[in-house]
C-alpha positions as CSV (number, residue, x, y, z in Angstrom):
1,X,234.8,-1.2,-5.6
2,X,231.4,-2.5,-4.3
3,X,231.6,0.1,-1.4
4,X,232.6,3.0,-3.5
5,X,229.8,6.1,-4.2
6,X,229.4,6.8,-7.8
7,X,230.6,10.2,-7.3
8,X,234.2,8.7,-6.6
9,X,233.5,6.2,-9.0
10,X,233.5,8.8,-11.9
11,X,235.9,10.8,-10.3
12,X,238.3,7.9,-10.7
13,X,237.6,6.4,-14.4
14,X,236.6,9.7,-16.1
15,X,240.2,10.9,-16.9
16,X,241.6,7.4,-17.9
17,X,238.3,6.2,-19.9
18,X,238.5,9.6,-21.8
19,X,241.9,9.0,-23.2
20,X,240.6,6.0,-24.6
21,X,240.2,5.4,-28.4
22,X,237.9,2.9,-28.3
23,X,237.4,0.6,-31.7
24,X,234.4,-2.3,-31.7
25,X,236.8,-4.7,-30.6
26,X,238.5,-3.0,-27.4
27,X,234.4,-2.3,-26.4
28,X,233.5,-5.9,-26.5
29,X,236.6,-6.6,-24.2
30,X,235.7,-3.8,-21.8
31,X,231.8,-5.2,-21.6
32,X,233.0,-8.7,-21.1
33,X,235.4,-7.3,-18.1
34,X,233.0,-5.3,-17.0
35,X,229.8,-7.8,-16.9
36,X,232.1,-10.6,-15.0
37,X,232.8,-7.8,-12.6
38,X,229.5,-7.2,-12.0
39,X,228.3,-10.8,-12.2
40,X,231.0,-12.0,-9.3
41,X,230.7,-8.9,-6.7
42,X,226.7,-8.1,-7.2
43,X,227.9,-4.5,-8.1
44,X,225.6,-2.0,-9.9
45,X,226.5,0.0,-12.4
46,X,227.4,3.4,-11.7
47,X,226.1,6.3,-13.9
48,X,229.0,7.2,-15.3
49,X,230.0,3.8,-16.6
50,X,226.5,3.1,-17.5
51,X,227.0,6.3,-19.8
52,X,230.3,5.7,-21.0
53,X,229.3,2.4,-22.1
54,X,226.2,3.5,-24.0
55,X,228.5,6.3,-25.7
56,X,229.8,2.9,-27.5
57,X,226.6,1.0,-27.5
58,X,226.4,-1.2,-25.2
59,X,223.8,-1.3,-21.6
60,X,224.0,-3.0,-18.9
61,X,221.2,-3.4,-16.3
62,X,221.0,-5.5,-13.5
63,X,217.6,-5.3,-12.2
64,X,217.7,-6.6,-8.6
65,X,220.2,-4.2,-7.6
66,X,218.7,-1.1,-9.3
67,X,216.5,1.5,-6.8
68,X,214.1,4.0,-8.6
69,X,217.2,6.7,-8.9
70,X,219.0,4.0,-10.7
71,X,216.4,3.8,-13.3
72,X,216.1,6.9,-14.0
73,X,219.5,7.4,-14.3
74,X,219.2,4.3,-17.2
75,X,216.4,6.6,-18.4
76,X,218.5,9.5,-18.9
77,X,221.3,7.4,-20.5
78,X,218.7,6.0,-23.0
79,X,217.6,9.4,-24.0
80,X,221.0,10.7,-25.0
81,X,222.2,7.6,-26.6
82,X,219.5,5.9,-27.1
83,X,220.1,5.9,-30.9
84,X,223.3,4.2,-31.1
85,X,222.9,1.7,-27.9
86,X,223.0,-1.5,-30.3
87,X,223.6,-4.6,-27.2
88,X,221.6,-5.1,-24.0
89,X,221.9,-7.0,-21.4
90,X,219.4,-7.4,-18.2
91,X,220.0,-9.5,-15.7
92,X,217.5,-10.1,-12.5
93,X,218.8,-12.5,-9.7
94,X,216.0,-14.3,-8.4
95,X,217.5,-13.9,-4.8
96,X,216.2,-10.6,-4.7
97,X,212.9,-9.6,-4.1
98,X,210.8,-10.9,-7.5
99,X,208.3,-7.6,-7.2
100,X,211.5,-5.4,-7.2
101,X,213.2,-6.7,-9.9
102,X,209.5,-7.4,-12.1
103,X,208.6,-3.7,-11.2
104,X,212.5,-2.5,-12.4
105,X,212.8,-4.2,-15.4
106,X,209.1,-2.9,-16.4
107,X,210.7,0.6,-15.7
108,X,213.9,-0.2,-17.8
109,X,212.2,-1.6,-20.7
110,X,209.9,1.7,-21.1
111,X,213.4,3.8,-21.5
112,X,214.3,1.0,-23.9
113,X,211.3,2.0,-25.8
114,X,213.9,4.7,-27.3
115,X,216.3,2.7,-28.7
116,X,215.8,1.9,-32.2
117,X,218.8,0.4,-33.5
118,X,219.4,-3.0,-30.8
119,X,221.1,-6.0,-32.6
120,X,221.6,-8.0,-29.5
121,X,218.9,-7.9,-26.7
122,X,219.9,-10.8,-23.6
123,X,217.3,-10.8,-21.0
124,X,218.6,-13.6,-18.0
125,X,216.4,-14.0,-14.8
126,X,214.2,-10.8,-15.1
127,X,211.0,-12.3,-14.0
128,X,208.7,-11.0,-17.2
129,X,204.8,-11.2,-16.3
130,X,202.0,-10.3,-19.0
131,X,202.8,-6.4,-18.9
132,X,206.1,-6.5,-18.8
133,X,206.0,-9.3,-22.0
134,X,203.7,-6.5,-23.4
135,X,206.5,-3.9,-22.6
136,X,208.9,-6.0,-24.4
137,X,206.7,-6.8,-27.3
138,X,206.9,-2.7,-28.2
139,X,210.7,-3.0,-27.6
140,X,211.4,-5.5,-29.9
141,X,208.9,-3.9,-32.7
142,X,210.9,-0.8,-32.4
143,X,213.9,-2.8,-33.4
144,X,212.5,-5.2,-35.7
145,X,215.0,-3.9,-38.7
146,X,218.0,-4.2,-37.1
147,X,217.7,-7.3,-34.4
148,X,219.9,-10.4,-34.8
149,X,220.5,-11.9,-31.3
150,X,217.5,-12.6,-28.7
151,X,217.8,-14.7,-26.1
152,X,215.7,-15.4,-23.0
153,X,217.3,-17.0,-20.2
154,X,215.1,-18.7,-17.4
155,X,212.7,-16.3,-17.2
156,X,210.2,-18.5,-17.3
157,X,207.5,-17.2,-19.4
158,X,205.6,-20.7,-20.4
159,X,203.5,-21.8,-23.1
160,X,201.3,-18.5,-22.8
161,X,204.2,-16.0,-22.4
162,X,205.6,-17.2,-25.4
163,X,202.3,-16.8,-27.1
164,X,202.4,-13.1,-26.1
165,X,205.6,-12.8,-27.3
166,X,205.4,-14.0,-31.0
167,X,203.4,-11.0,-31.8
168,X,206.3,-9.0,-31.6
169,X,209.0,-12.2,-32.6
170,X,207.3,-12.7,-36.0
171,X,208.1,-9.1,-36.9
172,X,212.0,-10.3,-36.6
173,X,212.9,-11.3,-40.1
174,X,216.2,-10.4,-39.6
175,X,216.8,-12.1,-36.7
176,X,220.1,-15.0,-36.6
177,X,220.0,-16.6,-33.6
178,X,217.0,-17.1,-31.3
179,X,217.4,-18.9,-28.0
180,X,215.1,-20.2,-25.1
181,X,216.6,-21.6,-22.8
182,X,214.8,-22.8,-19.8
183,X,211.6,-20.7,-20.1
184,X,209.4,-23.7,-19.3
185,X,208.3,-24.2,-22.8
186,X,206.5,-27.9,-23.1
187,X,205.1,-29.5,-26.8
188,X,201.7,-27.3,-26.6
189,X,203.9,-24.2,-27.7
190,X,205.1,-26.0,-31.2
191,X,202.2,-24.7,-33.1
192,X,204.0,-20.9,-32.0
193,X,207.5,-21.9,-31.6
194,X,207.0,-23.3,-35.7
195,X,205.2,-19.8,-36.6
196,X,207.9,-18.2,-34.8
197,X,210.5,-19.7,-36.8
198,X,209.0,-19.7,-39.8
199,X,209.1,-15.8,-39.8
200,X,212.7,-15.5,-39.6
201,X,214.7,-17.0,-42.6
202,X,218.0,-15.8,-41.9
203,X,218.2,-17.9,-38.8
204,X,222.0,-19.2,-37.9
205,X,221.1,-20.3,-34.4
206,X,218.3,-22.3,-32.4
207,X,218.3,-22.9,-29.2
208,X,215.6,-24.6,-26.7
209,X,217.7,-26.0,-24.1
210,X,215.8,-27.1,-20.8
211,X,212.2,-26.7,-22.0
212,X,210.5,-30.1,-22.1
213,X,208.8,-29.7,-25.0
214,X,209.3,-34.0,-25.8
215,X,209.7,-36.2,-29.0
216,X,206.2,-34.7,-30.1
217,X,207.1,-30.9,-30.3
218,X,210.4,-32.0,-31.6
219,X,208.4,-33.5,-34.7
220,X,205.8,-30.7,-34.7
221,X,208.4,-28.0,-35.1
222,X,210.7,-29.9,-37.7
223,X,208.9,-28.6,-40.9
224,X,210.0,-25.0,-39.7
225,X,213.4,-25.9,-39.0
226,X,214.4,-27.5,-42.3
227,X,213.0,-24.1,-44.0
228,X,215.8,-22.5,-42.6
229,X,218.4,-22.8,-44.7
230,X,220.8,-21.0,-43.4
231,X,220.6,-23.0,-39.9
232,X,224.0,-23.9,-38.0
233,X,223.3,-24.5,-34.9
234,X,220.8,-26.2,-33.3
235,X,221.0,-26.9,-29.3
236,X,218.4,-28.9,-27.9
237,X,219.7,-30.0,-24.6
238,X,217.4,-31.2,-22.0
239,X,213.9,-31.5,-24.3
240,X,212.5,-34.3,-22.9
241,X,213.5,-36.8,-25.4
242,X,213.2,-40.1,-23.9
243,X,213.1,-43.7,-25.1
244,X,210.7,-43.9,-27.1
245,X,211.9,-45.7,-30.9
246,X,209.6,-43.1,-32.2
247,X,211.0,-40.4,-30.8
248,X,214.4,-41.2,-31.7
249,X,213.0,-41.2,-35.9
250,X,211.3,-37.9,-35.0
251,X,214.5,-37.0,-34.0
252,X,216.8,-38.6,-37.2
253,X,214.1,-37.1,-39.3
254,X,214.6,-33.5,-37.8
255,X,218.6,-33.8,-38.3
256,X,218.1,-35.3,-42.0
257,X,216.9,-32.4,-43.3
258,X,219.7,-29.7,-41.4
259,X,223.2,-31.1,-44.0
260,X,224.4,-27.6,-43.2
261,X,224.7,-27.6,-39.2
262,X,228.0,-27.0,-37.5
263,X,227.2,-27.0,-34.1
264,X,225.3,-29.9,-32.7
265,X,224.0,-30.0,-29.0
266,X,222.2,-33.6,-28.1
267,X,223.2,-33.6,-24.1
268,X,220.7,-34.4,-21.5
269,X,218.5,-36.7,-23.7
270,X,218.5,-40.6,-23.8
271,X,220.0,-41.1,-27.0
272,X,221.5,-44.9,-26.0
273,X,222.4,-47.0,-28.3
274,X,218.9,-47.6,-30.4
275,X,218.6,-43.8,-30.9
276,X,222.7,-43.7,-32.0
277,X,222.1,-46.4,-34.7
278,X,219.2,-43.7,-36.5
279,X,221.0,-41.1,-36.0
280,X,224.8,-42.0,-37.1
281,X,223.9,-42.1,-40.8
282,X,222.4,-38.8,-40.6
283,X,225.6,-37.3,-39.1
284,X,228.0,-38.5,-40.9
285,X,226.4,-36.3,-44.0
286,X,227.4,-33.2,-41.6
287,X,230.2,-32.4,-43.6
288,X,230.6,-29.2,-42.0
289,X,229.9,-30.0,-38.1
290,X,232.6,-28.3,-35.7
291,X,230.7,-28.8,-32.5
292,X,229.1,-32.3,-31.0
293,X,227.7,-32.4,-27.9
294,X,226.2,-35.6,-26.7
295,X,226.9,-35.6,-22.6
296,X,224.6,-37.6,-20.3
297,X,223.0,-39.3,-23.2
298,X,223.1,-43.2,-22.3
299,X,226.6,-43.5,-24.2
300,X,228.4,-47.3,-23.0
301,X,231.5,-48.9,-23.7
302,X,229.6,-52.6,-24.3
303,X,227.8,-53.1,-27.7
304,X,227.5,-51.1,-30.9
305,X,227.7,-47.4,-29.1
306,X,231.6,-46.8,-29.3
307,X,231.8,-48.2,-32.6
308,X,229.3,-46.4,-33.6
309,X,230.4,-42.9,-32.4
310,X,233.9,-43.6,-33.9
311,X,232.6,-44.0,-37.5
312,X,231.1,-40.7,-36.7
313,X,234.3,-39.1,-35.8
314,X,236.4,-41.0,-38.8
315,X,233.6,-39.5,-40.6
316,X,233.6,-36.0,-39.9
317,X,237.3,-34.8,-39.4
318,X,236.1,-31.2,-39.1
319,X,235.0,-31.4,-35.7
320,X,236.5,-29.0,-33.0
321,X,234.5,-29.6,-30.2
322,X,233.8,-33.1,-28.8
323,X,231.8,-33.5,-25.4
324,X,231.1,-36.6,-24.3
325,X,231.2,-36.6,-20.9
326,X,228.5,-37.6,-18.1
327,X,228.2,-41.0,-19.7
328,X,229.9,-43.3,-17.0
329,X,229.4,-46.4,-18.6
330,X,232.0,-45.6,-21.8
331,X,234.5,-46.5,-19.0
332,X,238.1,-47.4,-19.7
333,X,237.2,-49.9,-22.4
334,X,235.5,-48.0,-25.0
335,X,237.7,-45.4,-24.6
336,X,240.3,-47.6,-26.1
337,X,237.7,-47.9,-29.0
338,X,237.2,-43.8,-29.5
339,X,241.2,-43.4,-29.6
340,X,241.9,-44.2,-33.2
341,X,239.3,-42.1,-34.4
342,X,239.7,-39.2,-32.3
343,X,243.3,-39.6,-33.0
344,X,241.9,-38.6,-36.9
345,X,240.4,-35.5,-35.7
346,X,243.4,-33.4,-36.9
347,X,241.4,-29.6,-35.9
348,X,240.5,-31.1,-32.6
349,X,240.3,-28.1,-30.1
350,X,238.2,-29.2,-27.1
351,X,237.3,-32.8,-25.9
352,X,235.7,-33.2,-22.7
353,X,236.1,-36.6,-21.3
354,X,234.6,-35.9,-17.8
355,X,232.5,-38.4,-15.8
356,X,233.1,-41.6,-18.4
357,X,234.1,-44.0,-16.3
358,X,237.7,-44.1,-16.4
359,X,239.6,-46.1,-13.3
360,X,242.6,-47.8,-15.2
361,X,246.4,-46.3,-15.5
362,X,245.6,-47.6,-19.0
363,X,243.2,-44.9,-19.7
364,X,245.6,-42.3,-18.4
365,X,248.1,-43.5,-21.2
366,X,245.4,-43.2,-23.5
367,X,245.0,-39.3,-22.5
368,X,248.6,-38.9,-22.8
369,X,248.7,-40.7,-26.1
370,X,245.9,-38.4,-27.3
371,X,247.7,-35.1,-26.6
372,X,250.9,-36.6,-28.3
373,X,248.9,-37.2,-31.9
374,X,246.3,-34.1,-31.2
375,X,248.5,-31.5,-32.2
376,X,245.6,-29.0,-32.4
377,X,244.3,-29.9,-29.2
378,X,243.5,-26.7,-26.9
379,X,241.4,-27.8,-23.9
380,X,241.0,-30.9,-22.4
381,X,239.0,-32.2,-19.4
382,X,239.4,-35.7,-17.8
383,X,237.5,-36.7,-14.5
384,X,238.2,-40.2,-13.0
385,X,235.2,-41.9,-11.3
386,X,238.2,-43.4,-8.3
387,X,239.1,-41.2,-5.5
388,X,242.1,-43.2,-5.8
389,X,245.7,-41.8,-6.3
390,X,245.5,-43.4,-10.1
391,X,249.2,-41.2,-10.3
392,X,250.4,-42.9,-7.3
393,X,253.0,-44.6,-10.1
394,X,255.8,-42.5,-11.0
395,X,255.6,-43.5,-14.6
396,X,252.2,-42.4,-15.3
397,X,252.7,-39.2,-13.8
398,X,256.0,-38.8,-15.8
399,X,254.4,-39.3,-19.2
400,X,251.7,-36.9,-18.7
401,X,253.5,-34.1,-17.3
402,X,255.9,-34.7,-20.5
403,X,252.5,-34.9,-22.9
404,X,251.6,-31.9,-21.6
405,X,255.0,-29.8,-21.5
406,X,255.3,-31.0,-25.0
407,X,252.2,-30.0,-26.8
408,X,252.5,-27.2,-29.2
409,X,249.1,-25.8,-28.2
410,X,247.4,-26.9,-25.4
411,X,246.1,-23.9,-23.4
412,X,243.8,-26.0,-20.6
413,X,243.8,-28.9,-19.1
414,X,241.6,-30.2,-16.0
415,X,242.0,-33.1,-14.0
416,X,241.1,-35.4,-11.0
417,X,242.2,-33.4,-8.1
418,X,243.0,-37.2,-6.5
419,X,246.4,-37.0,-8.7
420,X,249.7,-37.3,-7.4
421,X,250.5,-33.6,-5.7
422,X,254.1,-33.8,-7.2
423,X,252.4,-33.8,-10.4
424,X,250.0,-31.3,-9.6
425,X,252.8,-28.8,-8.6
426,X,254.8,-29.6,-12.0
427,X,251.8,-29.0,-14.0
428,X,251.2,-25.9,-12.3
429,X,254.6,-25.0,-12.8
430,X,254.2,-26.0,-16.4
431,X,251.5,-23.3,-16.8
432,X,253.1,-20.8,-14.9
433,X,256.1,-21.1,-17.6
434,X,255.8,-18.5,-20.2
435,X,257.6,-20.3,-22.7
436,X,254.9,-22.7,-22.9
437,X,250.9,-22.4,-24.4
438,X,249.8,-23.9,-21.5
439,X,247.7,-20.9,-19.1
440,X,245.3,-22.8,-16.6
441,X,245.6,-26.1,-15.1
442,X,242.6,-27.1,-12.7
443,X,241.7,-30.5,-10.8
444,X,237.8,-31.6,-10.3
């Protein structure tokens, strides 16, 4: 479709879209479709699409690929519907020229101007400067009685962007989930980050992943964050949190006062086995956690750490999520420890395993033990650090493809792409088989 005019375009989808009787739910399938159409084949949105899907609430812009026609089409769409539109998304591909796409989405966010009813407003890669912050700030006002998702994605905005932007964010009181993630925040934006907060009590969500704002800002924003009450997830991937013992009781003093999260997100900091110590007796009293992220956070199969993290799991058997992966030094050894926990985990979904350190058949018969007692198991992911054939052995290969065929609902597996191709091709097979829950099988 990326060579077809719009003309054609509308000329082709008007008849079926109109037939349509489109409920809330059906919408959110069609955006989804649409946005990963647009997001894999750089395609712009045509006019009629853009319309159609503003009839039912929903806008999408990319900005790069947008010429001045295009914008006032979005313009025109915004006037008719700009009452009801209630999700946006902008996207701005950095590949493109960065005056194009600043100068389009200053364009687009004046016709936003008229909607006055957003409840989710996700801006990714747009390339804000000061008037187009300033653009936004008079967008977001506009909406500040009905707005419960922002999030910021890589646009880059910095300490002082941010302080631009809280004179529109502390208007949001009825905001639930606020995310920054990589906008180059660092610890001198606490002081607005805790303000920020502060002024939203119905929070749900937080999330600064990729902005180094260190051990420091972690501590100055932790008064804010225990106010919220209502807090369940908290992402902080990536924050600079290093060594430092201090840091790591700034950190078990943040998480002491949150009892209520359910989603917990600790990747890409160097937790190691000091920081696991402070923090285990804290999370343990998260009798509600679901999710636990801790990849690439210093995690090793020698001393306390395994023993450690299994108390954890014994401790919380709501958990759905676990991600422990880019930690190579768990290796095959500790997970022999984490088995008879995890094996505990009875509403286990997801357990991501990749980049651990696993080279023994052994730890293959641990997988394959693990999907036999995980009956709730969904997705799992397993990537051995040998480029050796560790399914070269008929046996091994046997008893997973049988683990697999077997499970009452496992819907995704991936594995090393190094495995045995005889078992590749069964548990392709497997997947292909209708009669089975099993729909994607992939190999790293």
């Amino acid at each position: 479709r990326q060579e077809a005019r719009c003309k054609e375009e509308d000329k082709y989808y008007s008849p079926a879209l109109a037939s349509l009787k489109m409920d809330d739910y059906n919408c959110l399938l069609l955006f989804h479709c649409y946005l990963e159409v647009l997001t894999h084949h750089e395609v712009k949105p045509s006019a009629f699409m853009l319309s159609f899907l503003a009839s039912y609430g929903v806008l999408i812009c990319f900005c790069a690929n947008l010429s001045l026609p295009d914008c006032q089409v979005i313009d025109r769409v915004l006037s008719r519907h700009g009452g009801i539109v209630h999700g946006v998304y902008i996207r701005g591909m950095y590949f493109f020229s960065r005056a194009r796409v600043r100068d389009n989405t200053w364009i687009i966010l004046h016709a936003l101007s008229m909607c006055t009813c957003l409840k989710t407003f996700i801006f990714v890669d747009s390339n804000l400067d000061t008037e187009g912050i300033e653009v936004l700030n008079r967008v977001l006002i506009h909406n500040a009685d009905t707005l419960e998702n922002f999030r910021l994605f890589n646009d880059r905005i910095k300490d002082e962007g941010l302080e631009q932007l809280s004179q529109a964010l502390q208007h949001l009181h009825k905001l639930r989930n606020l995310d920054f993630n990589d906008v180059c925040l660092t610890s001198k934006s606490s002081p607005t980050l805790s303000l920020i907060i502060t002024r939203m009590p119905a929070l749900t969500g937080v999330m600064l992943d990729w902005n180094k704002i260190g051990y420091s800002g972690l501590e100055s924003i932790t008064p804010a964050l225990q106010q919220c009450k209502h807090l369940k997830q908290l992402d902080i991937k990536n924050i600079g949190l290093e060594r430092a013992d201090e840091g790591r009781a700034a950190l078990a003093s943040l998480l002491s006062g949150l009892p209520q999260l359910q989603c917990l997100d600790l990747s890409d900091n160097h937790i190691g086995e000091k920081g696991l110590e402070l923090l285990v007796p804290v999370i343990q009293q998260f009798g509600q956690l679901r999710v636990l992220a801790l990849s690439k956070c210093g995690l090793a199969g020698d001393g306390h750490s395994m023993p450690l993290l299994a108390s954890v799991f014994l401790c919380l058997p709501t958990l759905e999520d676990i991600n422990i992966s880019g930690n190579p030094d768990i290796s095959d050894k500790g997970l022999e420890q984490l088995a008879p926990a995890l094996e505990q985990c009875s509403h286990l979904k997801t357990l991501d395993l990749k980049n651990v350190g696993l080279t023994l058949s052994q730890s293959l018969l641990t997988i394959c033990y693990l999907l036999r007692q995980l009956a709730s198991l969904q997705h799992i992911y397993v990537m051995i650090s040998s480029y050796q054939d560790m399914f070269g052995d008929c046996e091994y290969g046997e008893a997973l493809c049988t683990a697999v065929k077997e499970h009452p609902a496992l819907v995704r597996i991936g594995l090393p792409h190094s495995i045995n191709k005889d078992v590749q091709f069964i548990l392709k097979r497997h997947a292909a088989d209708r009669t089975t829950t099993l729909k994607e099988v992939f190999f790293f």
